[in-house]
NUKOLZA-503056 format. One record per residue (C-alpha): residue number from 1; residue in one letter; x, y, z. Coordinates in nm, 3 decimals, m for minus. Layout:
N
DORO   num   residu        xx        yy        zz
DORO   NUM        A         X         Y         Z
...
// end
This chain:
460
DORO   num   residu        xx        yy        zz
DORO     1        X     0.000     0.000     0.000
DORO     2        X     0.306     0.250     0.085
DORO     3        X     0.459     0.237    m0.246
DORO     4        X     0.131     0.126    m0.475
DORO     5        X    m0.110     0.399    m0.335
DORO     6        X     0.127     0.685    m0.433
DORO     7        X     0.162     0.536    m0.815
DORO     8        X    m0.235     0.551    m0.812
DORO     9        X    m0.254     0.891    m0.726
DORO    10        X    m0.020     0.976    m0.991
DORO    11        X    m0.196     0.789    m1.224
DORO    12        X    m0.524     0.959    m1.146
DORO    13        X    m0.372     1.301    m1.166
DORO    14        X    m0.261     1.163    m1.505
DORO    15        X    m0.603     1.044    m1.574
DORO    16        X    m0.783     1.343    m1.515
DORO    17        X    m0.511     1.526    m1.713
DORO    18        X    m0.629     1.303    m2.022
DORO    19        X    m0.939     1.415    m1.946
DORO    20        X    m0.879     1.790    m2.014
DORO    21        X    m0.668     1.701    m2.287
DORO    22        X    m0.948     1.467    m2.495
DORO    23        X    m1.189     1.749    m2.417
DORO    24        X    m1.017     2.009    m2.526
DORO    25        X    m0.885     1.829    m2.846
DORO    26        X    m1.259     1.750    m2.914
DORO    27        X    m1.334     2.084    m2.872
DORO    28        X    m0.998     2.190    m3.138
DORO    29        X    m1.155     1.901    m3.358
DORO    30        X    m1.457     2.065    m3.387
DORO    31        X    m1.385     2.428    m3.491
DORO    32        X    m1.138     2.242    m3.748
DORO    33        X    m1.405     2.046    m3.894
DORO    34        X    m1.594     2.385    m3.907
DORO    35        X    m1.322     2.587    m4.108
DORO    36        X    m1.214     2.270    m4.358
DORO    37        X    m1.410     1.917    m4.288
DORO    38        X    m1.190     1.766    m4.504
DORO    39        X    m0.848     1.895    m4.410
DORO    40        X    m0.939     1.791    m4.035
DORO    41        X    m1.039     1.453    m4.146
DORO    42        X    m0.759     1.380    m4.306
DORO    43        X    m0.532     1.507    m4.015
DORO    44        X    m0.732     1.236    m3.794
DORO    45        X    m0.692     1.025    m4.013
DORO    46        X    m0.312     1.050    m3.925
DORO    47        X    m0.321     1.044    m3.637
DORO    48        X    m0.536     0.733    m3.643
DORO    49        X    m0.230     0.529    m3.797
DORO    50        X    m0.008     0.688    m3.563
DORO    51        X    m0.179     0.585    m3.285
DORO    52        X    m0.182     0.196    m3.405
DORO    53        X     0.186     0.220    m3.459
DORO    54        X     0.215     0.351    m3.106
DORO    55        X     0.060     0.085    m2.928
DORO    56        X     0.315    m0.123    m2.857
DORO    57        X     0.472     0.154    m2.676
DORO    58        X     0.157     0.179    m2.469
DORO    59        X     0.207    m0.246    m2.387
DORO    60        X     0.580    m0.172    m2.344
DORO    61        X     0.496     0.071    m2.088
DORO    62        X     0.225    m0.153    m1.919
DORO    63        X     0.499    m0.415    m1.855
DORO    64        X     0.744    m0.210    m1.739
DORO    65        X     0.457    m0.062    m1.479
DORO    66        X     0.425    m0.465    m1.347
DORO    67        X     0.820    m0.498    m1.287
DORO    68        X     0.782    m0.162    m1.076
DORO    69        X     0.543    m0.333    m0.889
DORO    70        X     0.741    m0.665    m0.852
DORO    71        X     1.021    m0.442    m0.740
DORO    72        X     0.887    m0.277    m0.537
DORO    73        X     0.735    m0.600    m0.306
DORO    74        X     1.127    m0.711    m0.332
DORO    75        X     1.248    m0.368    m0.192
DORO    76        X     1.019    m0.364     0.099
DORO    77        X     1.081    m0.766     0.118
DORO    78        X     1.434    m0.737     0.148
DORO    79        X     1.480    m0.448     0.400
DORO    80        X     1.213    m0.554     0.622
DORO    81        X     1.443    m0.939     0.663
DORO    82        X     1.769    m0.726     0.692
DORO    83        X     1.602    m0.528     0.994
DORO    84        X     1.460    m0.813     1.156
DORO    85        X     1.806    m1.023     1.111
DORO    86        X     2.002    m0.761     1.201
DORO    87        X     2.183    m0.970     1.466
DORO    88        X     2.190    m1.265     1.273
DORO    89        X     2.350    m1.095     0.999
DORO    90        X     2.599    m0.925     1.195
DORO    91        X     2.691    m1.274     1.401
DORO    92        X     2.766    m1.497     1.054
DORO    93        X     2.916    m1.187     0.925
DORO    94        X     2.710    m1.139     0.594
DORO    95        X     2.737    m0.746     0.591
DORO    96        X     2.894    m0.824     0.245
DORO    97        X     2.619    m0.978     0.076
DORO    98        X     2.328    m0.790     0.203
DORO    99        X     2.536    m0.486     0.103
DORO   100        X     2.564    m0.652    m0.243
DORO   101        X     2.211    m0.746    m0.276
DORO   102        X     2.127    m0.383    m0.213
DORO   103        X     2.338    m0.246    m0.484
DORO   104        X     2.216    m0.528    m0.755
DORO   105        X     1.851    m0.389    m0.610
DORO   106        X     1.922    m0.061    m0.657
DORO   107        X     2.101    m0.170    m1.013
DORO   108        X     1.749    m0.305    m1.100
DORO   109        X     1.549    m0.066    m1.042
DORO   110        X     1.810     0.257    m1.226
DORO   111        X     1.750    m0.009    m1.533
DORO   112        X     1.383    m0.001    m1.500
DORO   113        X     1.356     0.387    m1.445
DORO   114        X     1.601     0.420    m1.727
DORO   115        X     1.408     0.215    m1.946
DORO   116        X     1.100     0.377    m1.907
DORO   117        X     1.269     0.698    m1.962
DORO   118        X     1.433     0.621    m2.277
DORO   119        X     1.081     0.438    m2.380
DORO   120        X     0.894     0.830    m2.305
DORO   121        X     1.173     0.980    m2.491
DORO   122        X     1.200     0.725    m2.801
DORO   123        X     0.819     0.699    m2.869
DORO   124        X     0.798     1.069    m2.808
DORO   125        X     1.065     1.136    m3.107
DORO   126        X     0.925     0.873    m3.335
DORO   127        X     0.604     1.031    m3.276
DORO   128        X     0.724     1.392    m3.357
DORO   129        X     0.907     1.278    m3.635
DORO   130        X     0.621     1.106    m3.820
DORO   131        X     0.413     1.387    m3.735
DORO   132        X     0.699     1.647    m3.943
DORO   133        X     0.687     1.390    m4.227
DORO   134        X     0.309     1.348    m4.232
DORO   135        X     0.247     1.745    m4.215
DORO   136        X     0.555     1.794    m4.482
DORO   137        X     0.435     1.486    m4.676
DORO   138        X     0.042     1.627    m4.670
DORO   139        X     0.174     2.024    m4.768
DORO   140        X     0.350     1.887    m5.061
DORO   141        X     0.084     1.648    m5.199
DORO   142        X    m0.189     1.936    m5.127
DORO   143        X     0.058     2.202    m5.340
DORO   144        X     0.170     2.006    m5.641
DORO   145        X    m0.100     1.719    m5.702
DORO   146        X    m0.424     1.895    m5.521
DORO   147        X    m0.335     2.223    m5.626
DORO   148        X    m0.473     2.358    m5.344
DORO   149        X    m0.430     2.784    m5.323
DORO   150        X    m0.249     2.976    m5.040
DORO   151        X    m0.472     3.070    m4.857
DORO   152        X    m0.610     2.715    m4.784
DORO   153        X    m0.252     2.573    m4.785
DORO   154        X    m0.254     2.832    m4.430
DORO   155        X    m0.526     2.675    m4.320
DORO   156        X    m0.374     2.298    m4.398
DORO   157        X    m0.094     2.401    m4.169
DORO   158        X    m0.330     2.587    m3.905
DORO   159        X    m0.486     2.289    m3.865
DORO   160        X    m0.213     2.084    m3.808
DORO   161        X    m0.039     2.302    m3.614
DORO   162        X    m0.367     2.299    m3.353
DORO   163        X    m0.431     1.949    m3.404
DORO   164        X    m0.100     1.752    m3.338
DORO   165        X     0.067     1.875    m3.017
DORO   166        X    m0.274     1.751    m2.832
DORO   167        X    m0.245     1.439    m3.010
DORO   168        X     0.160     1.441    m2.884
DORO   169        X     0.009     1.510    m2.521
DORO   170        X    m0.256     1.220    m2.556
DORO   171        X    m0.051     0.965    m2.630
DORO   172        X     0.230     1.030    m2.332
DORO   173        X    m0.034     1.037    m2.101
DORO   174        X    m0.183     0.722    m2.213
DORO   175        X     0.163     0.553    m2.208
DORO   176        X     0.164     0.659    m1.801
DORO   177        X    m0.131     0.570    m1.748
DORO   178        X    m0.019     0.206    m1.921
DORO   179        X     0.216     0.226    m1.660
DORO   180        X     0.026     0.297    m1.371
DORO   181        X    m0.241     0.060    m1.417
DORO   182        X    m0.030    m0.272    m1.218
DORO   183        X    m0.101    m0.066    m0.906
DORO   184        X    m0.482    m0.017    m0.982
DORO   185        X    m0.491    m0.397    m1.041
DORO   186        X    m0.278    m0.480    m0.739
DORO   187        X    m0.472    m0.232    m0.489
DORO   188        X    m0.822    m0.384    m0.666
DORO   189        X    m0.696    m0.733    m0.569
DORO   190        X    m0.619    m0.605    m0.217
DORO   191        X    m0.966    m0.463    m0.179
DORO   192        X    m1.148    m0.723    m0.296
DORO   193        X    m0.936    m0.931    m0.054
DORO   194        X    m1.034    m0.774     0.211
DORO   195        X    m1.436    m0.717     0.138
DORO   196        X    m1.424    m1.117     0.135
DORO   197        X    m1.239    m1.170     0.484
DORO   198        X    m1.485    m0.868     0.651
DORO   199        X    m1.592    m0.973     0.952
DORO   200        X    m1.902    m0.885     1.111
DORO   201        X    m1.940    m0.635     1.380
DORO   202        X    m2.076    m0.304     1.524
DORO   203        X    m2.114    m0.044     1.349
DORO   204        X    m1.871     0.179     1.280
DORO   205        X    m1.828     0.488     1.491
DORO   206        X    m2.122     0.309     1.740
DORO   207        X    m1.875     0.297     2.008
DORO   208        X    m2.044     0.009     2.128
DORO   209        X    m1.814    m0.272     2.189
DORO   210        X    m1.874    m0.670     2.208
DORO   211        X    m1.950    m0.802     2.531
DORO   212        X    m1.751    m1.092     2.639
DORO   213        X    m1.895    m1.463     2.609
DORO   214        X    m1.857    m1.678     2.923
DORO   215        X    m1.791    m2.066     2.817
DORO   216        X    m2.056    m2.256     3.016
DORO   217        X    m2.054    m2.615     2.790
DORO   218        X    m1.727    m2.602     2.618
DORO   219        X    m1.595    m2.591     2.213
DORO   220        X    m1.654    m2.868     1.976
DORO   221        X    m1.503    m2.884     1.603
DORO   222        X    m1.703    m3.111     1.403
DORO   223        X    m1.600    m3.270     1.081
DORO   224        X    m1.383    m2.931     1.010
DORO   225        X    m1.177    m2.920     0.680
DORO   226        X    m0.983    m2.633     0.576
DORO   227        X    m0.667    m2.548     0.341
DORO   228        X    m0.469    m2.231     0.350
DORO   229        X    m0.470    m2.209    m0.053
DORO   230        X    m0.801    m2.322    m0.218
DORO   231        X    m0.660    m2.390    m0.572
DORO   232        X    m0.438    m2.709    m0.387
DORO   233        X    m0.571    m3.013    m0.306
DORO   234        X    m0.370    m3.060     0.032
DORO   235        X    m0.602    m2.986     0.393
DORO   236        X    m0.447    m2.876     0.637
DORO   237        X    m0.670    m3.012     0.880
DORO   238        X    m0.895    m3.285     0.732
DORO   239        X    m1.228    m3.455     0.939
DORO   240        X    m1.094    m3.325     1.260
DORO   241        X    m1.378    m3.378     1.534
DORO   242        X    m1.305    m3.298     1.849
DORO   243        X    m1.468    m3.176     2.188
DORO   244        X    m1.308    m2.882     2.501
DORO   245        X    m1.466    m2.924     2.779
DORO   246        X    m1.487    m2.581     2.960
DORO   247        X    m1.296    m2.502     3.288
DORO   248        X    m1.079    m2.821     3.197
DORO   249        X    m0.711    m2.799     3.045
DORO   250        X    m0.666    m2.977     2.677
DORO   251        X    m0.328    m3.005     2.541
DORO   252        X    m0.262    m3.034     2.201
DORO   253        X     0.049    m3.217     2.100
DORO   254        X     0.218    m3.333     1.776
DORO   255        X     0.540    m3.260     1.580
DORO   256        X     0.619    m2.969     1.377
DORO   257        X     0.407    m2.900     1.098
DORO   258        X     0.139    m3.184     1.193
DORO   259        X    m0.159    m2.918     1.217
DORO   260        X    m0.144    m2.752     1.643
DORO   261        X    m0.091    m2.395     1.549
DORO   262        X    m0.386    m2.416     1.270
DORO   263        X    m0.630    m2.609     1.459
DORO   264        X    m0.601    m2.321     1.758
DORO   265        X    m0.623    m2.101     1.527
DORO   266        X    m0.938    m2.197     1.395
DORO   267        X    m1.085    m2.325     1.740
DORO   268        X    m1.025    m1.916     1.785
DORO   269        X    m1.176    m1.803     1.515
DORO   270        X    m0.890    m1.664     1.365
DORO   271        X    m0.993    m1.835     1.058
DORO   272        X    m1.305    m2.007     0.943
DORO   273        X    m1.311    m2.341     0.798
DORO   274        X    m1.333    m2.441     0.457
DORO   275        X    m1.653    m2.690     0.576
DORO   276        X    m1.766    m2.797     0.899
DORO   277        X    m1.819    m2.587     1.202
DORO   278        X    m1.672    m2.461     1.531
DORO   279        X    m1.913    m2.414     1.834
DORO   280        X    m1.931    m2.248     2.154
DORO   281        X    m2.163    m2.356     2.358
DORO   282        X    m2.363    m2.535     2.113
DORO   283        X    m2.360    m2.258     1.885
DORO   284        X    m2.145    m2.163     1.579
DORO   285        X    m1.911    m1.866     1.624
DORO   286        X    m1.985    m1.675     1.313
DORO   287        X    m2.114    m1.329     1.297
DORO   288        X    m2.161    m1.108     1.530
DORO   289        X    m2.094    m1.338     1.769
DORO   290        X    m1.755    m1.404     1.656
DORO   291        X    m1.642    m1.048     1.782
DORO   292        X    m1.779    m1.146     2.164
DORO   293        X    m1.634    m1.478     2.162
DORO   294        X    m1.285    m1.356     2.085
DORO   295        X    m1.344    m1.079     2.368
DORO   296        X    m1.323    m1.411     2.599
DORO   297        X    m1.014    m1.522     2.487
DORO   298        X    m0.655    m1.439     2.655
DORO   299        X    m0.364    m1.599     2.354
DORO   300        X     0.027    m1.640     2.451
DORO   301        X     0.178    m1.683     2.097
DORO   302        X     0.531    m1.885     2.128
DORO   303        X     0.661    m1.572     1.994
DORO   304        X     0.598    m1.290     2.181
DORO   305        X     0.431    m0.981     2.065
DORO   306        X     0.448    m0.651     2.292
DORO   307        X     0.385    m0.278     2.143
DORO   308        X     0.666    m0.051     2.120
DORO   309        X     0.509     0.151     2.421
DORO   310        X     0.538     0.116     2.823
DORO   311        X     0.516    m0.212     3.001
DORO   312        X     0.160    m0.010     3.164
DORO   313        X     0.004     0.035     2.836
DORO   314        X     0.071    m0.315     2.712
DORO   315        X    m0.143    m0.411     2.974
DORO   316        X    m0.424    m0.156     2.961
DORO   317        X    m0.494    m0.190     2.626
DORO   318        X    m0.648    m0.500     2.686
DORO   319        X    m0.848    m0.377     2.948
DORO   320        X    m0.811    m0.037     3.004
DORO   321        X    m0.987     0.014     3.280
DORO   322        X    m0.776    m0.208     3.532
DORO   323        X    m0.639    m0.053     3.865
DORO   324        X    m0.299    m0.028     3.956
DORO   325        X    m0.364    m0.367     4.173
DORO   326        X    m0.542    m0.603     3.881
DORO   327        X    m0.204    m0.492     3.762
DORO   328        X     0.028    m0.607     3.959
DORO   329        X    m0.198    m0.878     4.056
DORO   330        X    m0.142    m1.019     3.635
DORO   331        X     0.244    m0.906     3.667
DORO   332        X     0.227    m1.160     4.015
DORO   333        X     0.079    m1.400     3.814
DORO   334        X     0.324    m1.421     3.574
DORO   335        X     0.591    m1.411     3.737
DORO   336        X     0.684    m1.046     3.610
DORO   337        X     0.680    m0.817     3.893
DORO   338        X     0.976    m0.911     4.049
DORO   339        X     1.145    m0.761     3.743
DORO   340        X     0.922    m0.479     3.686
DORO   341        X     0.980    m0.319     4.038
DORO   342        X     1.417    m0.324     3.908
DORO   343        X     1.308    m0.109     3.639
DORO   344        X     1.376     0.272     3.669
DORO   345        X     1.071     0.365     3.588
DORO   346        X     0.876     0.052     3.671
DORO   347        X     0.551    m0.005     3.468
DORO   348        X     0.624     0.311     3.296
DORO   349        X     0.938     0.188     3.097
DORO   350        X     0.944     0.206     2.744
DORO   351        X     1.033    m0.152     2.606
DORO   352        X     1.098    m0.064     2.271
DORO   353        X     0.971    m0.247     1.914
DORO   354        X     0.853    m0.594     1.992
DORO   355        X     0.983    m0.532     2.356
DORO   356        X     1.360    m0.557     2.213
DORO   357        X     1.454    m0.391     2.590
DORO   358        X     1.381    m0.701     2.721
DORO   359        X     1.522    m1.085     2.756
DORO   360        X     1.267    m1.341     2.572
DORO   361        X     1.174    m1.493     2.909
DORO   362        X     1.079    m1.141     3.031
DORO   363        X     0.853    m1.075     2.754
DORO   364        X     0.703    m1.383     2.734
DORO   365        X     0.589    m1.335     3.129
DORO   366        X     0.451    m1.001     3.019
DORO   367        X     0.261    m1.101     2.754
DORO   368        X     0.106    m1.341     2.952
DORO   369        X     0.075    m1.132     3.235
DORO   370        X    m0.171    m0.933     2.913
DORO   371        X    m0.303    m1.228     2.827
DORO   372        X    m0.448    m1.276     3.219
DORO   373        X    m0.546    m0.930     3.327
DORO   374        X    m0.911    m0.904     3.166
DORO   375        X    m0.983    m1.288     3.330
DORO   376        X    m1.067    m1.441     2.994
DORO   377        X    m1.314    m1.800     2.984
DORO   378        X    m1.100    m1.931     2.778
DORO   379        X    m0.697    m1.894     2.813
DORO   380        X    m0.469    m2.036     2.446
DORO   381        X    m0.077    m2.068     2.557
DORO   382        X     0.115    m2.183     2.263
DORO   383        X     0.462    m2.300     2.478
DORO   384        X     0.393    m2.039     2.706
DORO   385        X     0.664    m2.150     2.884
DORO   386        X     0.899    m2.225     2.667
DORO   387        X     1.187    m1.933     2.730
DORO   388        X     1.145    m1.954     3.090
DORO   389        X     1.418    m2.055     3.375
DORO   390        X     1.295    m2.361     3.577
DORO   391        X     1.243    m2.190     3.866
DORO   392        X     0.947    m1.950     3.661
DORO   393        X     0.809    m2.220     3.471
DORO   394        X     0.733    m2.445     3.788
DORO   395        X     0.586    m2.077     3.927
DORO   396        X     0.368    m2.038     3.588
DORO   397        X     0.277    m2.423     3.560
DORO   398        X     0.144    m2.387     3.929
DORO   399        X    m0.075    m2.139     3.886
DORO   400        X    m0.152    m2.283     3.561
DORO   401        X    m0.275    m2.562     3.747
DORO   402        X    m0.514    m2.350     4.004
DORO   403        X    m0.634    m2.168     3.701
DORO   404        X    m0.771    m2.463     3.498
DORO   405        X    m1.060    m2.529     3.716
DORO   406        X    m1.205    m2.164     3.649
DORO   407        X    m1.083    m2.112     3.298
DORO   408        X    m1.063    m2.329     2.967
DORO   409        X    m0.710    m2.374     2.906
DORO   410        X    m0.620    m2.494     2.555
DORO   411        X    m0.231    m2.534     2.554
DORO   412        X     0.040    m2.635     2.238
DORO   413        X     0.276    m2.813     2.434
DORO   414        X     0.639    m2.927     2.288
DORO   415        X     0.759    m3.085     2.618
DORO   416        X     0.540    m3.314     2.694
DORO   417        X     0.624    m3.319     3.076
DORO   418        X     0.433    m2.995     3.105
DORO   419        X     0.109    m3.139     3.050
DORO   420        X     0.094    m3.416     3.303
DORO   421        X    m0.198    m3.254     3.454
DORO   422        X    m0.414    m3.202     3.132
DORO   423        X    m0.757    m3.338     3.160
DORO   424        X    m0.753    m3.429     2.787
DORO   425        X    m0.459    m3.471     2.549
DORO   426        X    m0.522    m3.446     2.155
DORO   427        X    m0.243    m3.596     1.920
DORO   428        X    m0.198    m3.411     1.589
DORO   429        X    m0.044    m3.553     1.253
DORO   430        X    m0.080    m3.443     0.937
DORO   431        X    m0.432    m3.247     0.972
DORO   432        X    m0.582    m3.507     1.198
DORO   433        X    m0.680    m3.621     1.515
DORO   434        X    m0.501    m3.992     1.570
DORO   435        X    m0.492    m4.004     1.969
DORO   436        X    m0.699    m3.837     2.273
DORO   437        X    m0.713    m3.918     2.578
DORO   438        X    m0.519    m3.829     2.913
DORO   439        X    m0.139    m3.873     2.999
DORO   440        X    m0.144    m4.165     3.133
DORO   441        X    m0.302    m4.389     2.912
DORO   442        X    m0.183    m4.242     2.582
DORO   443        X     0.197    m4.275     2.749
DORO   444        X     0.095    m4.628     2.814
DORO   445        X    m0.017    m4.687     2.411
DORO   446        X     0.292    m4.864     2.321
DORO   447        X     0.342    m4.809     1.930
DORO   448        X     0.133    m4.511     1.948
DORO   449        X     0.262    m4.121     1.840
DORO   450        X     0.218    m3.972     2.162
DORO   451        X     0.449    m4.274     2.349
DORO   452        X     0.693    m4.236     2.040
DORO   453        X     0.707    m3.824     2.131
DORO   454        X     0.757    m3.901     2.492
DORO   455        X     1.055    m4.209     2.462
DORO   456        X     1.260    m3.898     2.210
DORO   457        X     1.197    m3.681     2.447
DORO   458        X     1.302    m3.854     2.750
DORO   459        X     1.569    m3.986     2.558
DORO   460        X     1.739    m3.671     2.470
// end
């Protein structure tokens, strides 16, 4: 949007340009045909076959407009890696070649400018130079063959002399408009994108916001199918029926890439399923009620997100309304206000983008500290624990373990040891449900995926 927006201004700017142009060689046109019909139409008639030559320079100019496009998705690509791997970069020493990516970037893109200069500037001479041979080549036949007298011959030239320069100015303008219309296609696509993923809600500028939905029964996914990209044929998740009791803690295990991260996802209703349905309650979370249900949810991503703002408005954005103690009351929960209170400015301290001030076990306890304050129904920790000493995580798992009997807790767990205490334990592989059950007896499944997990795990 930052670089295609501003080539869609410029293009209508150009647009409207034509405009004023066409209507004000229609209205030339006109008082032409009204001094010498046939003199005009002859002149159009040129500039008809001008035109057709000059279309290639029009498609020329189209394609050229795509590869600005392309570049500039690389551009913004390319930088945005190189600041997030800043410190990976620097650490295998690779200065060198982002340095010489850059400059064969920035070689690209002089080429591309450069060719759609010298594409302006040729078709621009070709044109003026057919036009000087036409209005020679027209004079001459209209003095020797037509015999046509001076004072007409004048008006030949008049004519031509009106006529041509707008037809000049028509067809540069339609060359950048050729080149601008990549970014009307790719900001159409975007819009249309986003129409189809609109989500229902209040009304805008209503102020009224969703209330929260308490989970009474618990979430069920029946017979769900979905696929990130409809044109493949592989599901992600495929006949996946499973039911969360509320107030209980459900782990969902598996190995990488067998489905956990999408099937929370769509249990939150991050996404919606290609068929089947996810309930609450008995009821499908579409709609407005879509907005209220996620209002109940508190989500601890394995990688962290925080706001580049203070450690007190990270929290109070998700409920702005909470006291100094439901505060430090979350920060206690998590573990975090031990740390907080060594801060020099406490809950007040700027923690820079993505909380880069802090270590990844400290801003993992803070965004869960966020995810805790409004008291959600239903809690999602995706490794929650994960970048924590042992002496936190035991802290976190224990309170964890007081919390599941007043919350739904649906938790991605890599080490399996953590979720001992799970009332119900689903086993992911490739898009499907294979194993539920609790610890115990799935441990006890000898052949099965989950006692496979556990023997690697113990025996690393």
């Amino acid at each position: 949007m930052t670089t295609e927006i501003a080539r869609v201004l410029a293009g209508i700017s150009c647009f409207l340009q034509f405009l004023t142009s066409l209507l004000f060689t229609l209205v030339q046109i006109a008082f032409a045909f009204w001094l010498s019909p046939q003199m005009t139409l002859a002149v159009i008639v040129c500039a008809v076959l001008l035109s057709l030559f000059s279309r290639r320079f029009i498609r020329k100019a189209k394609k050229l407009g795509s590869r600005s496009t392309q570049l500039g998705k690389t551009y913004l690509a390319g930088i945005t890696d190189q600041l997030n791997g800043i410190k990976d970069i620097k650490s295998n020493n690779l200065e060198q070649s982002r340095l010489e990516w850059l400059h064969g970037f920035t070689g690209e893109v002089k080429h591309e400018q450069l060719e759609y200069t010298r594409l302006r500037s040729n078709s621009q001479l070709l044109y003026k130079m057919s036009s000087t041979l036409l209005i020679a080549l027209f004079i001459f036949v209209s003095f020797r063959f037509l015999h046509v007298e001076g004072p007409n011959l004048l008006l030949v030239i008049l004519v031509f002399a009106r006529l041509w320069p707008t037809f000049s100015s028509l067809q540069s303008l339609m060359e950048q408009l050729a080149s601008v219309l990549p970014s009307f296609k790719q900001l159409k696509e975007m819009e249309e994108e986003c129409l189809q993923a609109a989500e229902e809600g209040p009304a805008a500028g209503s102020g009224k916001a969703p209330v929260p939905m308490v989970l009474k029964e618990g979430l069920e996914a029946r017979d769900i199918h979905f696929r990130y990209d409809p044109q493949k044929p592989e599901y992600s998740m495929q006949a996946v029926n499973v039911k969360i009791p509320a107030n209980r803690m459900t782990a969902i295990v598996g190995r990488s890439g067998a489905g956990k991260s999408t099937l929370v996802d769509l249990l939150m209703g991050l996404m919606q399923p290609e068929s089947g349905e996810i309930l609450a309650d008995g009821a499908p979370i579409t709609g407005e009620r879509l907005l209220s249900y996620r209002r109940s949810i508190g989500y601890v991503a394995q990688d962290p997100f925080l706001y580049n703002a203070t450690i007190r408005d990270n929290l109070t954005m998700i409920k702005p309304d909470a006291s100094e103690e439901e505060l430090w009351e979350a920060l206690e929960f998590a573990s975090s206000a031990e740390f907080v209170r060594r801060l020099p400015e406490g809950l007040d301290t700027l923690i820079g983008d993505r909380g880069i001030r802090l270590s990844g076990g400290e801003r993992q306890r803070l965004v869960l500290a966020r995810a805790i304050i409004r008291k959600p129904s239903i809690l999602v920790l995706d490794e929650a624990t994960s970048a924590l000493d042992t002496e936190n995580e035991q802290k976190i798992q224990e309170a964890l373990d007081r919390l599941k009997h007043s919350v739904t807790l649906i938790v991605i767990a890599h080490r399996l040891s953590t979720i001992r205490g799970a009332d119900q334990i689903l086993v992911i592989d490739q898009g499907r449900v294979i194993q539920q059950g609790v610890y115990g007896r799935l441990a006890s499944e000898t052949g099965g995926m989950f006692s496979r997990l556990l023997s690697s795990q113990e025996a690393m």
